[in-house]
DOTORSE-440768 format. One record per residue: residue number from 0; residue in three letters; x, y, z of N, C-alpha, C in turn. Coordinates in Angstrom, 2 decimals. Atoms other than C-alpha are relative to their C-alpha. Example, Ala and Ser with C-alpha at 12.3 -4.5 7.8 and 13.67 -1.06 7.14 Angstrom:
2
VEXKE    nr   rest     neast    nnorth       nup    caeast   canorth      caup     ceast    cnorth       cup
VEXKE     0    ALA      0.89     -1.19      0.00     12.30     -4.50      7.80      0.90      1.20      0.00
VEXKE     1    SER     -0.82     -1.19     -0.06     13.67     -1.06      7.14     -0.77      1.09      0.73
***
This chain:
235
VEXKE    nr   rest     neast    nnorth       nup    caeast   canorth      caup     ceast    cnorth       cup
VEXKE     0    UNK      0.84     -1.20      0.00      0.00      0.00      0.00      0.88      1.25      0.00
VEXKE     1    UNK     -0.27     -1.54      0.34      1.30      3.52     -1.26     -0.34      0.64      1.16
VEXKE     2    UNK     -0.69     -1.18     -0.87      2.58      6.29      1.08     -1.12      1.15     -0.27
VEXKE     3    UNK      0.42     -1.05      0.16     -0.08      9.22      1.14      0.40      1.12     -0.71
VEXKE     4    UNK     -1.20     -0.88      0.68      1.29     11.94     -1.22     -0.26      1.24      1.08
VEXKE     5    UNK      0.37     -1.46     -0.33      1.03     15.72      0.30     -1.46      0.56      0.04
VEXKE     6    UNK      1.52     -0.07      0.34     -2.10     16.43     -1.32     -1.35     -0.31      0.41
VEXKE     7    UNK      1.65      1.19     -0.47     -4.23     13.24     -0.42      0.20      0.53      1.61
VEXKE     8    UNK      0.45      0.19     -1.86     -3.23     13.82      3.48     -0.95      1.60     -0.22
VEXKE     9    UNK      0.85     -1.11     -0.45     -4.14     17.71      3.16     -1.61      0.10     -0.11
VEXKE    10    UNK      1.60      0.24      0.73     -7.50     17.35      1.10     -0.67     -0.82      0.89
VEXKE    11    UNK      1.13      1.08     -0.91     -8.46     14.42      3.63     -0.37      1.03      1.22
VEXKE    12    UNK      0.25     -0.94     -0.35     -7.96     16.81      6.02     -1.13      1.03      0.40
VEXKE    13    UNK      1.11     -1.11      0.53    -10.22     19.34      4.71     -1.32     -1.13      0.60
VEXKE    14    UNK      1.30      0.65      0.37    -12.87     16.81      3.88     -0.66     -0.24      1.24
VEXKE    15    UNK      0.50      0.70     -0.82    -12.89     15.60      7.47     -0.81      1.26      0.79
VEXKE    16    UNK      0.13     -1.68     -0.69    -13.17     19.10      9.07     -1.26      0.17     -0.21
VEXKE    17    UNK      0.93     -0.32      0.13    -16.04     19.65      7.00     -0.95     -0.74      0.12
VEXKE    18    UNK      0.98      0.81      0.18    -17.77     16.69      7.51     -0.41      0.28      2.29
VEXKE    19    UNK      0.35      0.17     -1.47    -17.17     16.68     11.74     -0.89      1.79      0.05
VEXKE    20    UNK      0.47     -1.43     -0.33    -18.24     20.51     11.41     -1.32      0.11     -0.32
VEXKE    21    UNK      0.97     -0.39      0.38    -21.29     19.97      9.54     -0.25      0.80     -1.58
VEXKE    22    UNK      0.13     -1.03      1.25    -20.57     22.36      6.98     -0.49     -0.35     -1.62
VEXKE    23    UNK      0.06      0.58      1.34    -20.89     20.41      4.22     -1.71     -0.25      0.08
VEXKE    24    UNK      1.58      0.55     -0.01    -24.86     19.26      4.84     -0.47      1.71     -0.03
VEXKE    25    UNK      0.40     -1.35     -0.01    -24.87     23.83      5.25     -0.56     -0.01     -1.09
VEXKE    26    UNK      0.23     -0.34      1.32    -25.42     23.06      1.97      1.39      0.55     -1.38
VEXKE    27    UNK     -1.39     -0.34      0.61    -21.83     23.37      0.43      0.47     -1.61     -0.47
VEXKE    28    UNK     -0.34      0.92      0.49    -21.11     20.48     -1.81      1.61     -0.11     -0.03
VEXKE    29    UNK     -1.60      0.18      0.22    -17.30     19.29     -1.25      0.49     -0.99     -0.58
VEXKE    30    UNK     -0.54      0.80      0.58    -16.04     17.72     -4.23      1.36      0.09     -0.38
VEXKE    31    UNK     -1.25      0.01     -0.43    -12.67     16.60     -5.18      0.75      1.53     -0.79
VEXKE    32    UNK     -0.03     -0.77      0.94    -12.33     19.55     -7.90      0.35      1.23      1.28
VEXKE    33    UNK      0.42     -1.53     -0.95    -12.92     22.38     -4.92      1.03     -0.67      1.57
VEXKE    34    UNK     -1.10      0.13     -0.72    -10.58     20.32     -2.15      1.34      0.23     -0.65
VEXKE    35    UNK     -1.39      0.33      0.41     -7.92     19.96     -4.93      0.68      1.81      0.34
VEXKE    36    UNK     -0.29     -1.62     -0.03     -8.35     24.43     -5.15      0.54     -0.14      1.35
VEXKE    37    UNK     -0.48     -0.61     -1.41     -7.84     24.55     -1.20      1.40     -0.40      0.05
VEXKE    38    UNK     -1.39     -0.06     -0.13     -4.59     23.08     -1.66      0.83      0.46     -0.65
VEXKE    39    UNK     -0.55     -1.20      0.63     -3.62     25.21     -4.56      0.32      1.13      0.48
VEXKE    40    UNK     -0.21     -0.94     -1.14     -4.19     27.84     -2.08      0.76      0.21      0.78
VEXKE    41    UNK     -1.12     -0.18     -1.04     -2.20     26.73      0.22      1.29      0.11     -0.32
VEXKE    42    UNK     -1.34      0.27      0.72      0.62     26.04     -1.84      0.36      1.33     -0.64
VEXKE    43    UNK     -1.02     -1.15      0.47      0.68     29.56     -3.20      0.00      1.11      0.91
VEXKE    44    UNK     -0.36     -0.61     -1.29      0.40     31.02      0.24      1.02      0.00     -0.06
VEXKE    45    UNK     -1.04      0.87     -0.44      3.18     29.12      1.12      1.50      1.14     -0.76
VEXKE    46    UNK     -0.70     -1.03      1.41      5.21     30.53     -2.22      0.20      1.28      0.01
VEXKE    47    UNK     -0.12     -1.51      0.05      4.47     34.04     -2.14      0.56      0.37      1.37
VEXKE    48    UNK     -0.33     -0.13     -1.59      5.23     34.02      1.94      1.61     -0.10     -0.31
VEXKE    49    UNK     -1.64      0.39     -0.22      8.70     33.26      1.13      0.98      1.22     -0.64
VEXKE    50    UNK     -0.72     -0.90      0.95      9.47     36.74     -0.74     -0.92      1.30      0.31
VEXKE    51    UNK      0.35     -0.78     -0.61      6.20     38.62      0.65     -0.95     -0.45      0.68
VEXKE    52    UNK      0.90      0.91     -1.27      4.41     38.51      3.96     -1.29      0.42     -0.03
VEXKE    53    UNK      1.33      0.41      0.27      0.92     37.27      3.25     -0.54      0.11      1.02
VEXKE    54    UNK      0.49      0.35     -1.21      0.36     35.83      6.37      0.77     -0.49      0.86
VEXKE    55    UNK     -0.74      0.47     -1.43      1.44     35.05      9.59     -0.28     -1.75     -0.19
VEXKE    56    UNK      0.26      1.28     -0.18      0.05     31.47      9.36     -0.13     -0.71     -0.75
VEXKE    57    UNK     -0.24      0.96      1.18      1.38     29.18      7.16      0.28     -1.33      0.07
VEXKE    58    UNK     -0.16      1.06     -0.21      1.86     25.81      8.69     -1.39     -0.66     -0.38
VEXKE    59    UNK      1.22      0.60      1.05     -0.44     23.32      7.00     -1.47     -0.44      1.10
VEXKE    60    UNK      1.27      0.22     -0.52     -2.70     22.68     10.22     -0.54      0.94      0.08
VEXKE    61    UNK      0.63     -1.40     -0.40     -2.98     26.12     11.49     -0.79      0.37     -1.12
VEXKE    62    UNK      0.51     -0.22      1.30     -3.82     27.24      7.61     -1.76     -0.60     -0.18
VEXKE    63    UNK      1.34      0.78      0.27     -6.41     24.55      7.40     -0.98      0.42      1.19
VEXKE    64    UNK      0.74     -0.21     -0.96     -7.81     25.65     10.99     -0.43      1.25      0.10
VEXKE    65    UNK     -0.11     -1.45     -0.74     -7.34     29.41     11.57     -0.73      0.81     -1.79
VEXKE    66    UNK     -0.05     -0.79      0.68     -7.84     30.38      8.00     -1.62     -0.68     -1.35
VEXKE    67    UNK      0.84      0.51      1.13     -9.92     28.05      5.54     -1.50     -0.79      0.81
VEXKE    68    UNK      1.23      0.05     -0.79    -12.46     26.64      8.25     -0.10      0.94      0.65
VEXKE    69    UNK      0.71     -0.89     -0.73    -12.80     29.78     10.51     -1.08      0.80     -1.67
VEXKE    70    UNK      1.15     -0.84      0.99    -13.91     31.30      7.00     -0.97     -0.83     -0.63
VEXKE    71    UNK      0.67      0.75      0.56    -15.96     28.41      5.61     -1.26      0.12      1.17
VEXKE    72    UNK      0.92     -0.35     -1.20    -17.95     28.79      9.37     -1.25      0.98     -0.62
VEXKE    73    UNK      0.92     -0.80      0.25    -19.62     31.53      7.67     -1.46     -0.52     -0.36
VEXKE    74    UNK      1.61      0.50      0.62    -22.19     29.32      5.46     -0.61     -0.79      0.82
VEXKE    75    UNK      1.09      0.60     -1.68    -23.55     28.11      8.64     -1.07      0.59      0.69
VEXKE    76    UNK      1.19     -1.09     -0.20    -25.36     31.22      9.07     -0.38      0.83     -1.15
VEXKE    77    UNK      0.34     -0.92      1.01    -25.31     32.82      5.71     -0.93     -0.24     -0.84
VEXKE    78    UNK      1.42     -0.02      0.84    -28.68     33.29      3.92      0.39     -0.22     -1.17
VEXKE    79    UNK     -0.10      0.26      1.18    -28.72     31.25      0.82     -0.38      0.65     -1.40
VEXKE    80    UNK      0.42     -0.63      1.74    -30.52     33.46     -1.43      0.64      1.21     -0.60
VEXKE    81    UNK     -1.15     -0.86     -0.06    -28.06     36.04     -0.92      1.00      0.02     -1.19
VEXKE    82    UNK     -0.56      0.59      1.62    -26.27     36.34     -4.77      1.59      0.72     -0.25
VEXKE    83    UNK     -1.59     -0.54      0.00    -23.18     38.97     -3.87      0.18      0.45      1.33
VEXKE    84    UNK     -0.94     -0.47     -1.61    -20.90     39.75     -0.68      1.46      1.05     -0.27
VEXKE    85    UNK     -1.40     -0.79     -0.05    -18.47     42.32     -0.15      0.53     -0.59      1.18
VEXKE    86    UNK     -1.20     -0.21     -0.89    -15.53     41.21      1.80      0.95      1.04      0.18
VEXKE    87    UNK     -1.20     -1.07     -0.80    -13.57     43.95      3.93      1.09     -0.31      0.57
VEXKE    88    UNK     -1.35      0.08     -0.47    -10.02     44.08      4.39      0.37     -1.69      0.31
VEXKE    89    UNK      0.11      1.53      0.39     -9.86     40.41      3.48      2.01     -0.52     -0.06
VEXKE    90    UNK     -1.34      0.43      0.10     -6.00     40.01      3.27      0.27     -0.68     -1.04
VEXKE    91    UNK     -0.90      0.77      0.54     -4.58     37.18      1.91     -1.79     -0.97     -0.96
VEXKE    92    UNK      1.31      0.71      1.40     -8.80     36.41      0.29     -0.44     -0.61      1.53
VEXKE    93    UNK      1.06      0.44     -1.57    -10.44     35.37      4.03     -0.88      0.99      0.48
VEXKE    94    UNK      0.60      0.88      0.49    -13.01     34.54      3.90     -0.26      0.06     -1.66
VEXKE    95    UNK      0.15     -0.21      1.45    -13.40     35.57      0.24      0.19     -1.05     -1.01
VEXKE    96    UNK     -0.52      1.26      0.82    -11.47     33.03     -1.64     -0.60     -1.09      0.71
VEXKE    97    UNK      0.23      0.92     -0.25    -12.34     30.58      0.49     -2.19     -0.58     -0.32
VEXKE    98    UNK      1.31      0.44     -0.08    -16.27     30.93      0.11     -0.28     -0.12     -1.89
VEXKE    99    UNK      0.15      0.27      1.34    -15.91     31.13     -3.50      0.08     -1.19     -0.87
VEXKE   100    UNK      0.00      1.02     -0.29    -14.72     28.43     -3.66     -0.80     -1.21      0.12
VEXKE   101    UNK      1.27      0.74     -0.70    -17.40     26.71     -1.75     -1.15      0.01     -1.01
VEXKE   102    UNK      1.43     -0.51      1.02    -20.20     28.55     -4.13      0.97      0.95     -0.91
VEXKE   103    UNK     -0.35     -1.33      1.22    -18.78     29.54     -7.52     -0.54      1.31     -0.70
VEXKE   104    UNK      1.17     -1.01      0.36    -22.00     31.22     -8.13     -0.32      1.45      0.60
VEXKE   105    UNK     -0.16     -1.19     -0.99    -21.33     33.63     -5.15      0.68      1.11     -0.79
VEXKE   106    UNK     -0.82     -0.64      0.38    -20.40     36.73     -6.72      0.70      0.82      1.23
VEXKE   107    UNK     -0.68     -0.72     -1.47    -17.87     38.68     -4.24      1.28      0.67     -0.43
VEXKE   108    UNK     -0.99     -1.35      0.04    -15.98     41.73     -4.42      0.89      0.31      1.71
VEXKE   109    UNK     -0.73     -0.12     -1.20    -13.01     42.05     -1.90      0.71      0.81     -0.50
VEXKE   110    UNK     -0.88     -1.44     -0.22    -11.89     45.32     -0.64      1.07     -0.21      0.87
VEXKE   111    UNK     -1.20     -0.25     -0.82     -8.39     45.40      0.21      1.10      1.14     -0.23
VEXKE   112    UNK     -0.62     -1.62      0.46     -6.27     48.49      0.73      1.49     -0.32     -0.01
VEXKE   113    UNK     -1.29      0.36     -0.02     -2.81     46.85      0.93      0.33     -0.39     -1.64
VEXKE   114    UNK     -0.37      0.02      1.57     -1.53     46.46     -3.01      0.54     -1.65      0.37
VEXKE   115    UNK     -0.57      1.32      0.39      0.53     43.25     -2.66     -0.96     -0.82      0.81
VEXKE   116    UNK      1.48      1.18     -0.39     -2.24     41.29     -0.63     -1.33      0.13     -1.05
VEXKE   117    UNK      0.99      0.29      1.23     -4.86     42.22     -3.46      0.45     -0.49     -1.09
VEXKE   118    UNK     -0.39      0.61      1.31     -2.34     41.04     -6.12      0.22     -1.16      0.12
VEXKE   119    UNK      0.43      1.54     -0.25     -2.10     37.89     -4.50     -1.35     -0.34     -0.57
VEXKE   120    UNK      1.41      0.77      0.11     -6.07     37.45     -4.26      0.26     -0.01     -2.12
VEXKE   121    UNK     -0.09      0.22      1.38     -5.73     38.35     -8.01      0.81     -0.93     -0.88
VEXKE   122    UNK     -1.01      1.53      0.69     -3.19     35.61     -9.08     -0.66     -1.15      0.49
VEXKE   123    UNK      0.34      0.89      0.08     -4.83     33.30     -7.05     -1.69     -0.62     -0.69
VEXKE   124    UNK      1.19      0.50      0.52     -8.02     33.57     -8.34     -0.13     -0.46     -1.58
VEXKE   125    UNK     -0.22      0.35      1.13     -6.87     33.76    -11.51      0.54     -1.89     -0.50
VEXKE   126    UNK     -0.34      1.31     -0.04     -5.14     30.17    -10.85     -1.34     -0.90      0.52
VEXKE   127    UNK      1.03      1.04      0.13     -8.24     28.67     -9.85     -1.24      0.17     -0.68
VEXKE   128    UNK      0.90      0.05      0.86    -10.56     29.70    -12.04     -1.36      0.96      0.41
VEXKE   129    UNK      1.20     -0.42     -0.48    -12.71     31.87     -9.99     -0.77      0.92     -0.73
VEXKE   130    UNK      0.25     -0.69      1.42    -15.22     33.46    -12.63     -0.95      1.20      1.03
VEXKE   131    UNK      0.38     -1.17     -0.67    -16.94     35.63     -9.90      0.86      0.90      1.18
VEXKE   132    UNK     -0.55     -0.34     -0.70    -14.39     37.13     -8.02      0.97      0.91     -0.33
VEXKE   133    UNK     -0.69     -1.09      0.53    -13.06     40.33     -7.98      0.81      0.93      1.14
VEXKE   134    UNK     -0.71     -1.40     -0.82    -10.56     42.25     -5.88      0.86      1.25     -0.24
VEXKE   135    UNK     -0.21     -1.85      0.02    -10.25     46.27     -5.29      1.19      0.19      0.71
VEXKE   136    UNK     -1.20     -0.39     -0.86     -6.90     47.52     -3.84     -0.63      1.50      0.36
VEXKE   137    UNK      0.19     -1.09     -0.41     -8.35     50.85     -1.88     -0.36     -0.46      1.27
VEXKE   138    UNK      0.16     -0.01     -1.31     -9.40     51.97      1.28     -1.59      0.49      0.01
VEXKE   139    UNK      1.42     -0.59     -0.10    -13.14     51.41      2.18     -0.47      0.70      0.00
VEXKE   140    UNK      0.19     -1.74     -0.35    -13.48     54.87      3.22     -0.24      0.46     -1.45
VEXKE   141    UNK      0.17     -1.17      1.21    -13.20     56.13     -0.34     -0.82     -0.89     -0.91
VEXKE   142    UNK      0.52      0.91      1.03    -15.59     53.24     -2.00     -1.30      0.78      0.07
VEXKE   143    UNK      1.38     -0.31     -0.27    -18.94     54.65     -2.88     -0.82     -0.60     -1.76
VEXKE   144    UNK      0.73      0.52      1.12    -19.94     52.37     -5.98     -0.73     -0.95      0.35
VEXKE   145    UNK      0.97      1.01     -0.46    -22.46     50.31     -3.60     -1.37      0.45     -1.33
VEXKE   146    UNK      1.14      0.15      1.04    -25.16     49.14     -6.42     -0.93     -1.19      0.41
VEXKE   147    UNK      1.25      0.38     -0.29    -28.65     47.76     -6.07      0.02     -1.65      0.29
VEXKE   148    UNK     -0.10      1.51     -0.39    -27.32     43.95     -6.32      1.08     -0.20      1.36
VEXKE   149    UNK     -0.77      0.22     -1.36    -25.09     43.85     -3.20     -0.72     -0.17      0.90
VEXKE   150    UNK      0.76      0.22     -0.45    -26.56     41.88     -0.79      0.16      0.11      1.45
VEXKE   151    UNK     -0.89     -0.27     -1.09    -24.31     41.68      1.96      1.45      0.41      0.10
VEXKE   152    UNK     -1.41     -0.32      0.00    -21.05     42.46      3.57      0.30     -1.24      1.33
VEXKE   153    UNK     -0.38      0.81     -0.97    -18.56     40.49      5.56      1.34      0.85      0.55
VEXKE   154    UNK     -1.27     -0.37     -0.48    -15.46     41.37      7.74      0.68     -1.02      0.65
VEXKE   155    UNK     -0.99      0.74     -1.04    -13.02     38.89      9.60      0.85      0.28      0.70
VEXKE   156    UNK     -1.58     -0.49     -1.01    -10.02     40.65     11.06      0.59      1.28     -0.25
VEXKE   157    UNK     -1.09     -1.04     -0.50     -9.53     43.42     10.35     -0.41      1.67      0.80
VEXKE   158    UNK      0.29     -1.38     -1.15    -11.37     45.91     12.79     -0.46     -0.60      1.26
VEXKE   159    UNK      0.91      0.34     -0.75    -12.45     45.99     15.97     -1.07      0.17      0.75
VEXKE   160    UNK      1.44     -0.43      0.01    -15.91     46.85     17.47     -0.08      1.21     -0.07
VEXKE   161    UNK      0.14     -1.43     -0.05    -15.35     50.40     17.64      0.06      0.36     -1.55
VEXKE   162    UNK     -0.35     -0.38      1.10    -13.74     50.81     14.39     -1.23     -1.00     -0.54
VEXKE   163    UNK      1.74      0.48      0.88    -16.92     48.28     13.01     -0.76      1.25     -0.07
VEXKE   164    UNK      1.22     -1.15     -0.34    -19.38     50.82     14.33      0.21      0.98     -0.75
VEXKE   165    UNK     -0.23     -1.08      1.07    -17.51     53.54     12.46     -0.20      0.17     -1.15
VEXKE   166    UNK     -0.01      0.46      1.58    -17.39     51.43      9.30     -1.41     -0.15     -0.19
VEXKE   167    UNK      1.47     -0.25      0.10    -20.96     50.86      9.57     -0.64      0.97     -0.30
VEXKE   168    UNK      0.56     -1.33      0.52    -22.04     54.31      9.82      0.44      0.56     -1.07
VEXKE   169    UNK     -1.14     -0.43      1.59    -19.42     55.08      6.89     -0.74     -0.05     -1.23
VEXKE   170    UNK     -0.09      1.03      1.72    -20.32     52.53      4.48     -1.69      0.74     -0.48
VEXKE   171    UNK      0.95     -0.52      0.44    -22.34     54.31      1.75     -1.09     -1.12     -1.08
VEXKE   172    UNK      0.78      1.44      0.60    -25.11     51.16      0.75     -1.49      0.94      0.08
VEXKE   173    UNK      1.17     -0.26      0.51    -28.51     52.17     -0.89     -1.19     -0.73      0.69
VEXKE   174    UNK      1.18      0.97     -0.45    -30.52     49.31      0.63      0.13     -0.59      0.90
VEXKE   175    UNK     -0.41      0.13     -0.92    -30.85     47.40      2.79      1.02     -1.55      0.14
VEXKE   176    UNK     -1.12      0.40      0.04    -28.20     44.79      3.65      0.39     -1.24      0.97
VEXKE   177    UNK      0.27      0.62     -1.04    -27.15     41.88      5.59      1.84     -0.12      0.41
VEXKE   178    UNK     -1.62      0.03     -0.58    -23.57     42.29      7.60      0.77     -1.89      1.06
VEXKE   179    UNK     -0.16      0.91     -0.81    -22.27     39.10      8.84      2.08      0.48      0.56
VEXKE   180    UNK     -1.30     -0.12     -0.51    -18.72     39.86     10.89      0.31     -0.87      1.30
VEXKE   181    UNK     -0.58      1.21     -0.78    -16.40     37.65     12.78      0.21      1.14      1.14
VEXKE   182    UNK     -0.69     -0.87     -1.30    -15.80     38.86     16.31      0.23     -1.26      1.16
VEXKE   183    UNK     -0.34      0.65     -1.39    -14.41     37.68     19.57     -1.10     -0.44      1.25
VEXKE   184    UNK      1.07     -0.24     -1.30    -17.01     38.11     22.41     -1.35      0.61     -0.50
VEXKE   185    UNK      1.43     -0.72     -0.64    -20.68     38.71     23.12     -0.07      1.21      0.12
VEXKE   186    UNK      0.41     -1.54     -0.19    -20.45     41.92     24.23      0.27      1.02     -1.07
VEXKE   187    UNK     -0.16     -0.40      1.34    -18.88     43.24     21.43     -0.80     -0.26     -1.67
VEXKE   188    UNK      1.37      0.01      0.82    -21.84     41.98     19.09     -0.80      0.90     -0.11
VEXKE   189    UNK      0.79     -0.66     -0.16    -24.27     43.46     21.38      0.29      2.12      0.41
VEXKE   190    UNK     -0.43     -1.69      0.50    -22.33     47.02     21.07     -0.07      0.32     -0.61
VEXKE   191    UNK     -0.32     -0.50      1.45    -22.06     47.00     17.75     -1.78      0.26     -0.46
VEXKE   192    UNK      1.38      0.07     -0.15    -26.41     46.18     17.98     -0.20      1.28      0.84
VEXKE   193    UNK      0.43     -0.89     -0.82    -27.07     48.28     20.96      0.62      1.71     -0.83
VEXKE   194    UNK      0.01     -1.34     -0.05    -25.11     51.73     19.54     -0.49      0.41     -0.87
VEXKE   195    UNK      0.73     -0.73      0.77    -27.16     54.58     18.23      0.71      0.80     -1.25
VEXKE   196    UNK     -0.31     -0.03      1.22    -26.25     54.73     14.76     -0.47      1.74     -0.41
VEXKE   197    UNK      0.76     -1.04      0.42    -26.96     58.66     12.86     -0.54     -0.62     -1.04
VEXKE   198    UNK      0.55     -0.02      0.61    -27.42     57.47      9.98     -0.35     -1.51     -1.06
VEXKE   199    UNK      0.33      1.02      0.16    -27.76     53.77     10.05     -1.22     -0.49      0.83
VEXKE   200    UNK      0.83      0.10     -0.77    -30.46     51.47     11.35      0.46     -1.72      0.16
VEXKE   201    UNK     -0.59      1.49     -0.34    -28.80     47.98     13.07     -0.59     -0.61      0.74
VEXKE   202    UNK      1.06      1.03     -1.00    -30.70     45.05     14.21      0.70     -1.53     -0.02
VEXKE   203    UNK     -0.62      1.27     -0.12    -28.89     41.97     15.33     -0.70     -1.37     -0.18
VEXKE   204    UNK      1.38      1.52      0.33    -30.51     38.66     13.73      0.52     -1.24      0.40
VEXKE   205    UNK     -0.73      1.19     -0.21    -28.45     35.77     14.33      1.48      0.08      0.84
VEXKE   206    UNK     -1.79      0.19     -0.40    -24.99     34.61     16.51      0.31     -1.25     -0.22
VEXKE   207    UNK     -0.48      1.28      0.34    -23.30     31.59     15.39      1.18     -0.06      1.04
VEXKE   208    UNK     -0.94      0.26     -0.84    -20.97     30.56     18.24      0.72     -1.13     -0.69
VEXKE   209    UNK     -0.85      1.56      0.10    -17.96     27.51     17.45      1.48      0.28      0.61
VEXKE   210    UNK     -1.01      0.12     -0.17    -14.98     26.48     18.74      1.39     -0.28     -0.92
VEXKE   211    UNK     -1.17     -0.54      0.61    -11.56     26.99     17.45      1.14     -0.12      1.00
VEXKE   212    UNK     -1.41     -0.27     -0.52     -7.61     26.64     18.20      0.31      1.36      0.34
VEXKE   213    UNK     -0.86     -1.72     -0.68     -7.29     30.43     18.79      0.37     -0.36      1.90
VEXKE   214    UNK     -0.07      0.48     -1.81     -5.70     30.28     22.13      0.20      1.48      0.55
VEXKE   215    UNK      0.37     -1.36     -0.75     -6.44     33.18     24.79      0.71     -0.14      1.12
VEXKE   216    UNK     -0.86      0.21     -0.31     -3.64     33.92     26.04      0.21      0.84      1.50
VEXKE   217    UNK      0.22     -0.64     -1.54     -4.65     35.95     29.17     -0.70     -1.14      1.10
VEXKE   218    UNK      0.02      0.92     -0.56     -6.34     32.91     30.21      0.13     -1.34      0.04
VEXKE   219    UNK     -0.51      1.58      0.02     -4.59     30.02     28.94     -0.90     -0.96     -0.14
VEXKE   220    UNK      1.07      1.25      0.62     -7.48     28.32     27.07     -0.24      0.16     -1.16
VEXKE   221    UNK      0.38     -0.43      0.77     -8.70     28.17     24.23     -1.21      0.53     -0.08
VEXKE   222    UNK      1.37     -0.88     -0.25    -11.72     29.86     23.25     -1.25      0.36     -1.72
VEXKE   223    UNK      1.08      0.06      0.60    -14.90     30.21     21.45      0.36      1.53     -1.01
VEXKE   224    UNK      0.36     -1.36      0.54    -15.47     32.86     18.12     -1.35     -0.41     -0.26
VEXKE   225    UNK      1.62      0.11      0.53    -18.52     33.99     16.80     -0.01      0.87     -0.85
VEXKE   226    UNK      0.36     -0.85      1.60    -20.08     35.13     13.26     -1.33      0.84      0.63
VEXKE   227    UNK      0.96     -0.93     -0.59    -22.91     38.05     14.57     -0.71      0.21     -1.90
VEXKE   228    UNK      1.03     -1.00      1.55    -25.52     38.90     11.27     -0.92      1.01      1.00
VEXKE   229    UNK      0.52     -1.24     -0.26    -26.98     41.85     11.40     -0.74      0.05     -1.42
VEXKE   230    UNK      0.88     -0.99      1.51    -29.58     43.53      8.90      0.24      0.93     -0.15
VEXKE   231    UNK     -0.25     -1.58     -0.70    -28.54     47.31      8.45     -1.26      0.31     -1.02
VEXKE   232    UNK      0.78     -0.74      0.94    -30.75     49.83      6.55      0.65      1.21      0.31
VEXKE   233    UNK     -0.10     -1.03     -0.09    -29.97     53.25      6.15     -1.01      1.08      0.33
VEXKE   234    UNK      1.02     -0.58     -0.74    -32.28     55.78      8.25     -0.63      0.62     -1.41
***
């Protein structure tokens, strides 16, 4: 019996993740075509990390844990009829690439203001074929081409509840909208819900709690994230 190559262990990997997680019955078909992409991914992480820094986390479990299931978590709560997503300050394509992935049909525009992390997402999407996927190199602040099909937005890492709240009231969207963002804690959900918006109107609909390797390092455990949706409208 043959030696596992690289590939087959990572992809099993994947497969298992998504099967103990559920994710896959979310309604996210994982065939071998869309595991083979996640390891394309990884492999040109990996590559580009060695000349410019992508990411901090490039070892093949962490990768598979911290980066391609915390963002796959999303379609666990994300409304299926939902047809485009803006991802914010998405980095290295998290969750972005990765949900595309998942649903080719997803169209999704990722705003990133760093130049060599959007020319990544753009090589890699280009290497896997992604036919809806498009990333912006600017700074949210100056985007105001929100149009009538944008359905939602997402964020993962790169603000934190204060600076949300800001971006919230910022972001110039016509309609109304459904925000799903990764955060740390409870309370920081219900801040981002509870504060009085001028010229937004925020109503917290869903919290998806799961566990995760992030380790919390003030109290030496690991610890729970959570995806918060929200509906916004503009007053």
């Amino acid at each position: 019996m043959s030696e596992k190559t690289p590939k087959e262990i990572f992809v099993n990997k994947i497969a298992e993740y998504f099967e103990n997680f559920g994710i896959i019955s979310a309604g996210n078909s994982l065939d071998s075509e869309k595991l083979e992409k996640f390891y394309i991914l990884y492999k040109e992480v990996t590559q580009w990390n060695k000349k410019i820094n992508i990411t901090a986390i490039t070892s093949e479990n962490e990768f598979i844990k911290k980066h391609i299931m915390d963002s796959a978590f999303l379609f666990k709560i994300f409304d299926k009829k939902k047809k485009s997503i803006m991802d914010i300050g998405s980095g290295a394509g998290f969750p972005g690439i990765v949900l595309n992935i998942l649903n080719p049909a997803l169209n999704i525009v990722s705003i990133e203001s760093v130049l060599k992390k959007c020319n990544f997402q753009k090589n890699i999407s280009r290497k896997l074929n992604l036919q809806n996927f498009n990333c912006l190199n600017l700074n949210i602040f100056s985007y105001k081409d929100f149009n009538e099909s944008l359905d939602a937005i997402t964020t993962r890492a790169a603000f934190n509840a204060n600076e949300l709240i800001n971006l919230i009231e910022k972001l110039d969207f016509k309609k109304n909208l459904d925000l799903y963002l990764f955060l740390s804690t409870l309370d920081e959900a219900e801040k981002i819900a509870d504060f009085k918006y001028k010229a937004k109107l925020i109503q917290l609909d869903r919290i998806l709690f799961y566990k995760t390797d992030y380790l919390d390092f003030k109290n030496k455990k690991n610890s729970f994230r959570l995806i918060a949706k929200y509906t916004a409208a503009s007053k």
